[in-house]
N, C-alpha and C positions, 0 to 999 in steps of 0.2 A: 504494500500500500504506500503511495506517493506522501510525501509532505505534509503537501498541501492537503490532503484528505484529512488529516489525524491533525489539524487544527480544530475548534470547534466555532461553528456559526454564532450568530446572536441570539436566535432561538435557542439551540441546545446548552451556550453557556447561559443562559437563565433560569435553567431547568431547577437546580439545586438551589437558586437563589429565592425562588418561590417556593417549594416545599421548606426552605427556612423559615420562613414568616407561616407558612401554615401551619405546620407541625408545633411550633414554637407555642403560635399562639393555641392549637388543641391543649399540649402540654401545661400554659398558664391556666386555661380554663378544668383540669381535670386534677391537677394539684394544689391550685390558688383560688379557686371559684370563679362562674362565669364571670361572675360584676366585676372581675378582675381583669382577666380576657378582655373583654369589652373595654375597658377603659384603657388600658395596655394598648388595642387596637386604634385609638384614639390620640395619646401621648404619644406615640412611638413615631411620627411624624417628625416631631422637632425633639426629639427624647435624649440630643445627644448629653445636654447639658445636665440634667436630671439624671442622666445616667452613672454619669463621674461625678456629681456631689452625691447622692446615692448612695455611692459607693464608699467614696468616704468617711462620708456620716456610718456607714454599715462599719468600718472598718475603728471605728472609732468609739459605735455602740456595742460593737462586739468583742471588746480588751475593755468595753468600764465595767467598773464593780456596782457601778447605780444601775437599780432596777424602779421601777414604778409601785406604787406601796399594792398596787394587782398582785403584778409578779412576785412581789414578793410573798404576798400570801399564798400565791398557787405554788411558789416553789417551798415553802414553810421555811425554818430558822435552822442554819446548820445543825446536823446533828449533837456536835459537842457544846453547844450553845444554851446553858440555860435560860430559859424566857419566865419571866414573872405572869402569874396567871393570867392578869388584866390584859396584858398584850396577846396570851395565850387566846384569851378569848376573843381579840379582837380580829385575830391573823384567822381562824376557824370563821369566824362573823363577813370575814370579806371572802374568801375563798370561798363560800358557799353565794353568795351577790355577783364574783366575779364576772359571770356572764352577763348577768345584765344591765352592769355597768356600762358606761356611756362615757369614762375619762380616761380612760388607761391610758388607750393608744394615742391619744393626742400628745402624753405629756413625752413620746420616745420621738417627735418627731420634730425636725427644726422649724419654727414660725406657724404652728399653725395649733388652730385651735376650732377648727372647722368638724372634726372626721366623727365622731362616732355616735353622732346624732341621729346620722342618716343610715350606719350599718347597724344602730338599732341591735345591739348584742348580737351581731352575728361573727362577730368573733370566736374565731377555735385556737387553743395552742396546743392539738392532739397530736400527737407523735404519730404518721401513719407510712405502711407501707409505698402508699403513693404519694406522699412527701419526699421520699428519699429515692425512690424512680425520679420523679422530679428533680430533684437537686442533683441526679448526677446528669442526667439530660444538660440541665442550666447550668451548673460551674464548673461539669468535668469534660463531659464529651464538649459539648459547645465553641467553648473558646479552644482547644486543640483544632476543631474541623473551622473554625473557623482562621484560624493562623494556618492551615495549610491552604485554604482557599486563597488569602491573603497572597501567600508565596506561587501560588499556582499561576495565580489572573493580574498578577501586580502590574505588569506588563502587556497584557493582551487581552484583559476585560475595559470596554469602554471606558469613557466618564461616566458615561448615564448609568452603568450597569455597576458601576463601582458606590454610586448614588444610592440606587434600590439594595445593595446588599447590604448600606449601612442602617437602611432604615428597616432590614429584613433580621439585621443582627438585635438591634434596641428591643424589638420586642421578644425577646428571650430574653437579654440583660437587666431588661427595665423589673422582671419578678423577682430579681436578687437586690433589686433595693426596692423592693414592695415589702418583702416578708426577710429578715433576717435571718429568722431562722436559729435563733439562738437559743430556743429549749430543743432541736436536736444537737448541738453540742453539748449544752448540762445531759443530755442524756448518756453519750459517749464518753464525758467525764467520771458520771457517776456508774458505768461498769465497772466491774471486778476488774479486770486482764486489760484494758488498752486505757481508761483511768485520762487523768485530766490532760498529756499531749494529744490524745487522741483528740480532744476538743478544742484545741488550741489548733492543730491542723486543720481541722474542720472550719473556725473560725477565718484562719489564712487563707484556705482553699478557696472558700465563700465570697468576703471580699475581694482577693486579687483578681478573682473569677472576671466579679461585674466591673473591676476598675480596667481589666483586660481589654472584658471586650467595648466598654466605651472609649478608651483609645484607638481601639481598632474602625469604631463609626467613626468618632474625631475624623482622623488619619484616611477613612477613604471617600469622607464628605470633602475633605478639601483635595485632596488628589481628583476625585471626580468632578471638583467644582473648577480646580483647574485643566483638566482632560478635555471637559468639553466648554469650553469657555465662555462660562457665565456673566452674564454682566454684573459688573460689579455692585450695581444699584439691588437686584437679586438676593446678591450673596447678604448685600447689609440688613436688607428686609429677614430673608432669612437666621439669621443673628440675632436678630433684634425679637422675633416673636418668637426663638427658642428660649431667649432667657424669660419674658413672661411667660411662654406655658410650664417652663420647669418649676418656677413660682407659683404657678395656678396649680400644677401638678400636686404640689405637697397638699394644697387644702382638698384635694380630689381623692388620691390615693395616697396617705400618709404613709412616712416608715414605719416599722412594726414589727412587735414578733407575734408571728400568728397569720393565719389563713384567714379568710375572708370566707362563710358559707355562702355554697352556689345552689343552685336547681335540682341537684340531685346528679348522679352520674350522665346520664344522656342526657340532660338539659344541661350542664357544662362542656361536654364535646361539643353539641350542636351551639352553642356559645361562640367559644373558643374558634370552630370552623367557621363561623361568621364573619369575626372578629378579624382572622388572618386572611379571609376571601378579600375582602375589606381593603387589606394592605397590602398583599400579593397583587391582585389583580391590576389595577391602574397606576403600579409601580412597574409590573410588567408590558402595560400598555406605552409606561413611558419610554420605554426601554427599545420594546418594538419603533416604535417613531423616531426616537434618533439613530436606530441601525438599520433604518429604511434603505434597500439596496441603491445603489448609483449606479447610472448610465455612463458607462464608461466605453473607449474604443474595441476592449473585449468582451462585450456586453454589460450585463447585471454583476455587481460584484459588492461584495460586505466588502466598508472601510477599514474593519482590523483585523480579521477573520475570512478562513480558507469555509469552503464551504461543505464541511462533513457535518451530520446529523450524529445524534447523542451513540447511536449503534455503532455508527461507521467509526467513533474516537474511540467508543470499549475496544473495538475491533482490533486496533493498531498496536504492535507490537512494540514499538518503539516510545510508545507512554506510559511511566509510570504506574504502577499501582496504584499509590497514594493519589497522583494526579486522575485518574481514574476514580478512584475514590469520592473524593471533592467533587467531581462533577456529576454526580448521580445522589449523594447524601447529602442531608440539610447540617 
């Protein structure tokens, strides 16, 4: 097979760029709750900014010893800790209120004082098996396939295609600074056998995860916004309305530790599918329109891409694995 064949089109290199934003956002709505999904699918337009103070803030809430007098009820008082009754009582008197409490989460998050009026104790801090399918989706696989995507297309995916993947990566990132996620480290602490580095990794894993990969949107919003050269008037507007929604964003979807309850299992996939239709679709359309073929003197021809279809690049022997890889996985 020729070269030029085992390049991939603009169609087939999009392919993985959309099943990112879908998948992703399935993934928010089935381990974070649909109203999560959905607003994720909303933010993650201008989300690069809110993704790296996020992350941050996650990395910074996740090494303090301050918890919310919630948490601390639901977590009780070290074991070697004697507590005087009165407080005994009062720590049993809120842990059983927990839930339908209405301030917790506001006080873990920066500026705002907006949030849990509206989720109305729909807060959960339940440890579950599809919590931690989650979290390895969001901070282990994710930013690896996303860094090899990075090194695959740095050079041969558009501007516009370099655009849509950054806003395909935010909505994966943006639910590691939605949910911290910091009573599944107390939980890894508090085993027997892997005890408190096990949580401390968990902790580092978590934020460097989300700080990863919103360097990574940084890095290919402006690569992409210099690729296909945007006007500079564009780019300013664009700046300018990410820092206000990252700002709106926190009174929307606060930081937290804790889930968000959704719809029930099928009523959060079909969420979540929505969600990422939502953001795949008309990021793919935009995608399409700037790799509109040209008339050229050997006809139709793609401006950065030879013209094989997603088969004919598995196909090639002379590609990669991992490169291979990357263009078929989200």
């Amino acid at each position: 097979m020729d070269s030029d064949s085992c390049d991939l089109s603009p169609q087939a290199r999009a392919f993985s760029t959309v099943l990112t934003a879908f998948i992703g956002s399935i993934v928010n709505g089935v381990t974070s709750g649909g109203m999560v999904a959905f607003m994720t699918g909303w933010i993650s337009w201008l989300a690069v900014l809110r993704v790296l103070s996020g992350a941050l803030f996650g990395l910074y809430q996740a090494f303090s010893s301050k918890y919310t007098i919630l948490e601390q009820a639901s977590r009780g008082p070290p074991a070697d800790e004697e507590v005087p009754e009165e407080r005994g009582v009062m720590l049993r008197h809120l842990s059983q209120e927990a839930v339908s409490k209405e301030t917790s989460d506001a006080q873990e998050t920066p500026g705002s004082s907006y949030p849990v009026k509206k989720l109305n104790g729909r807060i959960t801090r339940d440890v579950t098996v599809l919590g931690w399918i989650g979290w390895v989706y969001t901070a282990v696989y994710s930013p690896i396939v996303q860094a090899l995507w990075l090194a695959a297309n740095w050079t041969h995916a558009s501007g516009a295609l370099k655009i849509v993947r950054a806003l395909s990566i935010s909505i994966t990132a943006l639910s590691l600074t939605i949910d911290t996620k910091k009573r599944y480290a107390s939980k890894l602490s508090d085993t027997r056998y892997l005890g408190n580095p096990a949580g401390v990794a968990f902790k580092l894993v978590n934020g460097f995860s989300a700080f990863g990969m919103g360097t990574m949107c940084a890095t290919l919003l402006i690569k992409g916004a210099i690729d296909a050269s945007l006007p500079w008037y564009v780019i300013m507007v664009y700046c300018f309305f990410a820092v206000v929604w990252a700002a709106f964003s926190y009174q929307i979807c606060p930081v937290q530790d804790g889930a968000i309850r959704g719809y029930g299992l099928l009523g959060d996939i079909l969420m979540g599918a929505f969600a990422g239709l939502f953001l795949a679709a008309p990021a793919f359309a935009l995608m399409q329109w700037a790799q509109a073929p040209t008339l050229g003197s050997d006809g139709f021809s793609s401006p950065d891409s030879g013209p094989s279809s997603l088969h004919g690049y598995l196909s090639c022997d002379s590609v990669a694995v991992w490169q291979k890889f990357v263009a078929v996985f989200p």
